[in-house]
ZAFIKE-264742 format. One record per atom (N, C-alpha, C, O, CB): x, y, z. Coordinates in steps of 0.02 Angstrom, whole numbers, padded with zeros to 5 digits, always signed. Glycine has a CB too. Layout:
<atoms>
XYZ ...
</atoms>
This chain:
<atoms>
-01147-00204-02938 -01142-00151-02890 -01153-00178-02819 -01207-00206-02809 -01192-00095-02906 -01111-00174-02774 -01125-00175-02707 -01169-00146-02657 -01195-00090-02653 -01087-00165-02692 -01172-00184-02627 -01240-00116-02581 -01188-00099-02521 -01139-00130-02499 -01346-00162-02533 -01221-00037-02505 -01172+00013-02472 -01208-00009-02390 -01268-00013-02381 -01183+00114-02506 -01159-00020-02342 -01176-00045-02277 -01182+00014-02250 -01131+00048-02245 -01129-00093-02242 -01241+00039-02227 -01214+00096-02175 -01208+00092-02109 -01261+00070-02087 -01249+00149-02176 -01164+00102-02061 -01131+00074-01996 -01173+00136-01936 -01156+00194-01942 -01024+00079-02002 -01213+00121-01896 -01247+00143-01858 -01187+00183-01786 -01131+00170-01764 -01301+00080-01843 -01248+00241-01772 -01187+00276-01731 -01177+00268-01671 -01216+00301-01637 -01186+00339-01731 -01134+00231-01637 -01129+00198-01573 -01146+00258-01519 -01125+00315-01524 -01052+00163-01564 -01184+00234-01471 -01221+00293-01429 -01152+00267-01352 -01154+00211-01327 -01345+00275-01410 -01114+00306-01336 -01071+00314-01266 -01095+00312-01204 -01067+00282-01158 -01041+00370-01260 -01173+00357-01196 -01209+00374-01146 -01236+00324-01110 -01272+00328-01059 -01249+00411-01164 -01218+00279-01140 -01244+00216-01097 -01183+00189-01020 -01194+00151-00973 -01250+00140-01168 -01123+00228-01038 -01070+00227-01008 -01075+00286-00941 -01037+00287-00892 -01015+00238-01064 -01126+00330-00954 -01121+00371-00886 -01141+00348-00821 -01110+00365-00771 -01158+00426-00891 -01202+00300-00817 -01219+00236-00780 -01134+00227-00751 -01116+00262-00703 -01257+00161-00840 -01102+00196-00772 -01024+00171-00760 -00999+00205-00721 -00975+00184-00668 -00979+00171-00810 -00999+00289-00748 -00970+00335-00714 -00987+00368-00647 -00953+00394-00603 -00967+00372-00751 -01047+00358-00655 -01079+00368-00571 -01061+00304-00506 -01066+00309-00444 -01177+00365-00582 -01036+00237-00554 -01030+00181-00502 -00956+00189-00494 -00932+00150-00453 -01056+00100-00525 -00915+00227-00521 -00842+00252-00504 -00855+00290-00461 -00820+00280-00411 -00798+00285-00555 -00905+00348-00454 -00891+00432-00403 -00924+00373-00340 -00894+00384-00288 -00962+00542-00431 -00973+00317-00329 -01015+00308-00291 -00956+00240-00235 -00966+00226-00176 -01095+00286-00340 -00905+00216-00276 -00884+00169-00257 -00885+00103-00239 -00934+00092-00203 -00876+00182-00241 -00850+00053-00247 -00874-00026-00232 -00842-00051-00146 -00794-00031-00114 -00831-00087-00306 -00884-00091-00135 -00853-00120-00061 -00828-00189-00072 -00847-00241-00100 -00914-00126+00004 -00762-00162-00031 -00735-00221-00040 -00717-00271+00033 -00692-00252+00086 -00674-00202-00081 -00736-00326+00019 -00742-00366+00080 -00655-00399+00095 -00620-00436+00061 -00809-00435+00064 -00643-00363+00162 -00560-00383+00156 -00545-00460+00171 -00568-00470+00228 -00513-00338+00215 -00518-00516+00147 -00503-00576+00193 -00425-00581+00197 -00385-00545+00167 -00537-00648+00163 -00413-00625+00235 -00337-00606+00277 -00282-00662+00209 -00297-00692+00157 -00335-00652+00399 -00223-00654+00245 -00186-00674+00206 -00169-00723+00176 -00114-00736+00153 -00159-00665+00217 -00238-00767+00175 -00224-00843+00168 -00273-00861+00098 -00283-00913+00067 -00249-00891+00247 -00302-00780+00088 -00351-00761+00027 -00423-00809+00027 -00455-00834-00019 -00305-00777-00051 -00432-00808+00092 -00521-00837+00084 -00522-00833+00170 -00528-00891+00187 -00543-00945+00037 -00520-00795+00225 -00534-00812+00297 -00570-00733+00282 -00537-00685+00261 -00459-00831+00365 -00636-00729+00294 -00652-00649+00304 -00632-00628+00353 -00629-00669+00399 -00716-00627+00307 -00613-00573+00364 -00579-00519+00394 -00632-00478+00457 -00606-00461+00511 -00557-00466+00329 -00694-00469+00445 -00762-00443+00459 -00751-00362+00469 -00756-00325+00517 -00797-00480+00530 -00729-00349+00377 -00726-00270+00365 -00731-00272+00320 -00728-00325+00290 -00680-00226+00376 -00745-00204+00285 -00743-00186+00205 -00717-00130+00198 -00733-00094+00245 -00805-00183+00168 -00677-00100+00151 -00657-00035+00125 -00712-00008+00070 -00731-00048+00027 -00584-00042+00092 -00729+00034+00070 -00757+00068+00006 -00691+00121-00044 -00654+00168-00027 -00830+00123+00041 -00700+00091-00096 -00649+00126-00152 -00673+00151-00220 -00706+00117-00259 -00597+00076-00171 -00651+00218-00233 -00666+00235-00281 -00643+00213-00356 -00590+00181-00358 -00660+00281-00267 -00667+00222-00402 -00640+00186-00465 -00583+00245-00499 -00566+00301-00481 -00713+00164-00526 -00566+00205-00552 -00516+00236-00569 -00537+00296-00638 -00501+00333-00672 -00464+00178-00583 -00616+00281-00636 -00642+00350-00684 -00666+00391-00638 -00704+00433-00661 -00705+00340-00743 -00654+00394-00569 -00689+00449-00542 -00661+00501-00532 -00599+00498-00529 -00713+00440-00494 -00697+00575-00522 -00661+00622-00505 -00611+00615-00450 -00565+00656-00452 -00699+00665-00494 -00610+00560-00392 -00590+00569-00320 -00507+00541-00369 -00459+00578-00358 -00641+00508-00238 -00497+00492-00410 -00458+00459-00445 -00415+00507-00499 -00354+00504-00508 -00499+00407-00474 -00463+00552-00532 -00427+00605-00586 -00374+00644-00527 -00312+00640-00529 -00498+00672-00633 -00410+00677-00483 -00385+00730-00429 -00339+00698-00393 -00317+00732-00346 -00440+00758-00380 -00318+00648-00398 -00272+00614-00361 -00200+00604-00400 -00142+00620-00388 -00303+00549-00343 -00225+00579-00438 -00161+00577-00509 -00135+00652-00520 -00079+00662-00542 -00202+00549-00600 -00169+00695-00507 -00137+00764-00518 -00107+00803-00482 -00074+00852-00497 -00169+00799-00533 -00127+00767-00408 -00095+00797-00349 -00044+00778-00353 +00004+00817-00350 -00117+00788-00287 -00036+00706-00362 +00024+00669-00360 +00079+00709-00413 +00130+00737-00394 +00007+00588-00381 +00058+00704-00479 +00109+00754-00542 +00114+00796-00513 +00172+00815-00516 +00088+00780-00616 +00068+00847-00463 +00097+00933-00458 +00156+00910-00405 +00209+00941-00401 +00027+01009-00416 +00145+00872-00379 +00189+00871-00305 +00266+00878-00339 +00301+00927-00326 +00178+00783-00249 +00287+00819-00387 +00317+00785-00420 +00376+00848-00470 +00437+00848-00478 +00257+00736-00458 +00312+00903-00499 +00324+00961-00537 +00364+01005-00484 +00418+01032-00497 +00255+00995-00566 +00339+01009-00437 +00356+01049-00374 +00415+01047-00368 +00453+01095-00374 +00329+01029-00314 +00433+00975-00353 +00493+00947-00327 +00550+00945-00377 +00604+00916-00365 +00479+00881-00302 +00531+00983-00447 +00569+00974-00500 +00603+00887-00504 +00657+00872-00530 +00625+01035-00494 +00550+00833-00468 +00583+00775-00490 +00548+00744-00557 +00503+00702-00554 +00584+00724-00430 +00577+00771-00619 +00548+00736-00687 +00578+00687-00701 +00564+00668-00758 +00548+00770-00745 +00615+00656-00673 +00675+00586-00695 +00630+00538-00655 +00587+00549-00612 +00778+00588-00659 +00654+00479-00684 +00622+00408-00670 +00626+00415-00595 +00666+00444-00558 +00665+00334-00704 +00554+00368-00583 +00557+00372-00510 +00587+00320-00492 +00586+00284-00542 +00497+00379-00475 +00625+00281-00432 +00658+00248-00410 +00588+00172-00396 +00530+00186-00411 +00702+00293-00348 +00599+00123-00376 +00539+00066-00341 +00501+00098-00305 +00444+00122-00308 +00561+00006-00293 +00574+00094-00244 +00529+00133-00186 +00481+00197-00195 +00420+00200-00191 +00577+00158-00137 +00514+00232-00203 +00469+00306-00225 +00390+00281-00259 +00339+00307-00239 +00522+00359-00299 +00390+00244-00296 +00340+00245-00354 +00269+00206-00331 +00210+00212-00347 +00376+00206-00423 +00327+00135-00258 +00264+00104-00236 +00242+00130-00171 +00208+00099-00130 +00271+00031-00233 +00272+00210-00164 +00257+00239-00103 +00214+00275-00126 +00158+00276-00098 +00305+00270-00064 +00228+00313-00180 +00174+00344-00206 +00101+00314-00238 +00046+00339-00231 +00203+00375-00249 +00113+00272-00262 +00054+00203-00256 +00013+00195-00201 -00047+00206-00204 +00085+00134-00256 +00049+00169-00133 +00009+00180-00074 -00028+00256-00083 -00089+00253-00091 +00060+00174-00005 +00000+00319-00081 -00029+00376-00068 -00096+00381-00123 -00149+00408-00106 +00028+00435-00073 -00087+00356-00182 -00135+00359-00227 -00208+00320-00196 -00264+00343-00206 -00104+00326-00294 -00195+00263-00160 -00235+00227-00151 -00249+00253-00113 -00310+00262-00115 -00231+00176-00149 -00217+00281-00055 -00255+00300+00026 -00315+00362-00028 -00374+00369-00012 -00174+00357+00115 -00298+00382-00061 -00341+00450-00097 -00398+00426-00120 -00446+00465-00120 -00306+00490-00162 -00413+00339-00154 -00456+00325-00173 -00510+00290-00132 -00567+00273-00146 -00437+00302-00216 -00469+00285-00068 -00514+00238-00024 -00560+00294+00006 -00532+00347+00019 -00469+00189+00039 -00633+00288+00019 -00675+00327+00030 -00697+00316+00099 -00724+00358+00135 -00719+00323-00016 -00683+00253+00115 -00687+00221+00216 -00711+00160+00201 -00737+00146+00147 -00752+00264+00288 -00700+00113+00261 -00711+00087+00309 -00760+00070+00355 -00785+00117+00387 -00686+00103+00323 -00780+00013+00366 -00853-00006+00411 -00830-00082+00435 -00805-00120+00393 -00940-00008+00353 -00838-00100+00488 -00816-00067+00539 -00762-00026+00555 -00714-00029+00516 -00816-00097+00569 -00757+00011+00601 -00681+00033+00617 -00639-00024+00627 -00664-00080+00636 -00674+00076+00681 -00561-00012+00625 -00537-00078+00640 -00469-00051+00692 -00444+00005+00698 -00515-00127+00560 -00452-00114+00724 -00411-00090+00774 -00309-00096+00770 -00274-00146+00778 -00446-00134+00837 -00298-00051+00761 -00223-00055+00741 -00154-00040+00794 -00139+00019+00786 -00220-00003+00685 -00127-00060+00824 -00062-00057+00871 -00112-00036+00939 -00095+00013+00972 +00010+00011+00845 -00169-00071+00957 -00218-00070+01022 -00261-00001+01017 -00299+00017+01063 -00171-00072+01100 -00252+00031+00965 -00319+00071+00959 -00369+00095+00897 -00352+00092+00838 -00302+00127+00984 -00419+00113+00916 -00457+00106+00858 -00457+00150+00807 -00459+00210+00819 -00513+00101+00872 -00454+00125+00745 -00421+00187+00689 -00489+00208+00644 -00521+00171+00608 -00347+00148+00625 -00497+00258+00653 -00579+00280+00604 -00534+00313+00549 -00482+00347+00551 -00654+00353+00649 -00581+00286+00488 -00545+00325+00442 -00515+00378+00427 -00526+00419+00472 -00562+00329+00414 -00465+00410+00364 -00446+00463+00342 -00399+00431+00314 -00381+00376+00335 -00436+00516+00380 -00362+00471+00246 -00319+00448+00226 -00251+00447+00233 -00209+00419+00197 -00331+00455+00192 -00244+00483+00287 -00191+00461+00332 -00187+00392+00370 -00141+00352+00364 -00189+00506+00379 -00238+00386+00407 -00256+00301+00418 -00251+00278+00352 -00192+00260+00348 -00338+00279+00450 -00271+00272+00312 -00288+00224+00260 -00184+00208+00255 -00152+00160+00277 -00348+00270+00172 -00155+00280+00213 -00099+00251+00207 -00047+00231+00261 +00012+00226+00244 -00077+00284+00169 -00061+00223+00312 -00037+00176+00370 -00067+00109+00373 -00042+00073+00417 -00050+00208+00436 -00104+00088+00345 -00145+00030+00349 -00107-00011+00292 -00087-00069+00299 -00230+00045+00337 -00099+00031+00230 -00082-00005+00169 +00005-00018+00166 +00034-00068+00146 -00111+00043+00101 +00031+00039+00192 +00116+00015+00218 +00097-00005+00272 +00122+00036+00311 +00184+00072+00228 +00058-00053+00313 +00071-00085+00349 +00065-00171+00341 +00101-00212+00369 +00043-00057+00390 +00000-00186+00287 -00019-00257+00282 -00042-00254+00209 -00099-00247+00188 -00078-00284+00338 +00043-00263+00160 +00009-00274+00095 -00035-00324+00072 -00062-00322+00017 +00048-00278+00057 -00044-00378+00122 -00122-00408+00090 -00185-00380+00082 -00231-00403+00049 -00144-00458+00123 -00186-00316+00123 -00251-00265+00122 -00244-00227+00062 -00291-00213+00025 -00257-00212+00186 -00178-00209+00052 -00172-00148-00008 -00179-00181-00074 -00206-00152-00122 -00096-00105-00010 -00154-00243-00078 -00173-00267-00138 -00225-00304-00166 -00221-00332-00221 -00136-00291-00152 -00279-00307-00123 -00342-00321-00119 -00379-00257-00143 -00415-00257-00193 -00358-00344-00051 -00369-00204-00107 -00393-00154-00136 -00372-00119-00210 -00406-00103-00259 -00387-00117-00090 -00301-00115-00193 -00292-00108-00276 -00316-00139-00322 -00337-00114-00374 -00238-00115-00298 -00316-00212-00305 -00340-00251-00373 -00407-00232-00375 -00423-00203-00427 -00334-00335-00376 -00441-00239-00343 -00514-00212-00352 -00550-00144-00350 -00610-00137-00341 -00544-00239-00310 -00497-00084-00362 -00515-00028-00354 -00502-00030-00446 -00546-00013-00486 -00471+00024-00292 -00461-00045-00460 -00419-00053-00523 -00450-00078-00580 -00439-00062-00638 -00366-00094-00514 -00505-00134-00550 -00530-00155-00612 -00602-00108-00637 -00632-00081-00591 -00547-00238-00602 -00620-00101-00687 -00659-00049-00715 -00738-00125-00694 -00789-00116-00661 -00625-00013-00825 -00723-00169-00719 -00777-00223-00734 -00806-00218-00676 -00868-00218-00679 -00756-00298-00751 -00768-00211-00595 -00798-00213-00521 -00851-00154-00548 -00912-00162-00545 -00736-00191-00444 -00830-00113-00566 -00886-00044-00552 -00935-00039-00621 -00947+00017-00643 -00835+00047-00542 -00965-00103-00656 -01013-00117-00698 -01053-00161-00699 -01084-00195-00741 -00997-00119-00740 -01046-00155-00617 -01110-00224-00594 -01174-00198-00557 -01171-00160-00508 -01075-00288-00530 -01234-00224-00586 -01279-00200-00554 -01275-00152-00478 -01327-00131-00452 -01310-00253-00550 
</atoms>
């Protein structure tokens, strides 16, 4: 006769910790396009379990529903809407930074002028808004 293993019940709650470092956001230190010159800024971004992240994805579908456009989205369209997703997750900026000679304080209108303007910023942030592991560090 075998002995019967019994498999213990994995506790989740250890994962809400996680979920508060998604709503709370990570900073991200921008460096320029040469991927190591600091920049002397940071974005703060929300994760992709946070509410600011759920509410964003849905704005985006209602818009989408609205527009009765349910067919494949085109490149363009999809990495425009990408930018807009991201300007939604970015939470700001420290210092302000200065763009076509004046100084741009956040909003996500700035934000998505910033990110169609210098995809080395946007994909810095994406990649690191994106990864779940950034927002499970002490």
């Amino acid at each position: 006769m075998t002995a019967k293993t019994e498999k213990k019940a994995v506790d989740l709650s250890s994962f809400d910790d996680a979920k508060a470092k998604h709503e709370a956001g990570i900073e991200i230190a921008i460096v320029g396009p040469d991927g190591k010159t600091p920049m002397g800024f940071s974005i703060r971004a929300a994760g992709p379990d946070s509410e600011r992240a759920q509410t964003a994805q849905e704005e985006l579908a209602d818009e989408l529903i609205e527009q009765e456009n349910l067919t494949r989205l085109k490149a363009r369209e999809a990495a425009q809407r990408g930018i807009r997703y991201l300007a939604k997750l970015t939470m700001g900026w420290a210092p302000n930074i200065i763009l076509d000679g004046q100084e741009l304080e956040f909003s996500e209108e700035n934000a998505e002028k910033l990110y169609r303007r210098h995809r080395f910023i946007r994909e810095q942030v994406d990649k690191a808004a994106g990864n779940r592991a950034r927002f499970t560090k002490g």
